[in-house]
Steps between C-alpha positions, in 0.01 A plus 500: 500500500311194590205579738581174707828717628392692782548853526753457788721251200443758208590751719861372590519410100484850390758616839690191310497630196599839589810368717573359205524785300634761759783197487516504108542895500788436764695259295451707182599843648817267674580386168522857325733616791752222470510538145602911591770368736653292287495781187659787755758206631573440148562918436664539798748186373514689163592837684808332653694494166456839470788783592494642847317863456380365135145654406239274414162555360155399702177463334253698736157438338515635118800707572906385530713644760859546522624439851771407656606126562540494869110640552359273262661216691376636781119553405546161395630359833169655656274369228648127580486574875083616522425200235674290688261643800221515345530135357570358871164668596321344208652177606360491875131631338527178215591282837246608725212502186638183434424363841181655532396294177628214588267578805236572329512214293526257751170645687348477179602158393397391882195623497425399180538148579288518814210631304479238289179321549465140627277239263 
């Protein structure tokens, strides 16, 4: 960094920069669980064509399972439920990091601009 910054500047930089990427990791991990919601809303579509009582297979890990339809609809119905959850907490973080670097920024751009030297 340039050694006309003060320390106080360079220190809310780096905070700036790491808002930034506590906010990236947010978005990313929100991403990922949206993308899961939407493939076990798209099963649980694709189980309703099936028979009443029908088996169906899961893929748990490396190994398939035969189970029955109504408890795969079911596991599925949970799995949608606690992403959906867990993707509304994600949310409020990405707003309040959002704020707080928008914050951040703001100090920094303000002070910035009142350190500048007068010729």
């Amino acid at each position: 960094m340039d050694n006309k910054i003060s320390p106080k500047i360079q220190n809310e930089l780096a905070m700036l920069q790491q808002v930034q990427q506590q906010l990236q990791t947010i978005v990313s991990q929100k991403a990922q669980y949206e993308i899961a919601v939407k493939e076990a809303k798209r099963a649980d579509e694709e189980l309703k064509d099936v028979a009443e009582g029908a088996e169906v297979f899961v893929s748990v890990g490396a190994v398939m399972m035969q189970k029955n339809k109504e408890t795969v609809s079911s596991s599925l119905a949970d799995k949608i439920e606690t992403l959906g959850l867990r993707i509304k907490s994600l949310e409020k973080q990405e707003k309040a990091l959002q704020t707080r670097f928008e914050q951040l920024q703001a100090k920094i751009k303000e002070e910035l601009e009142g350190a500048v030297p007068a010729n």
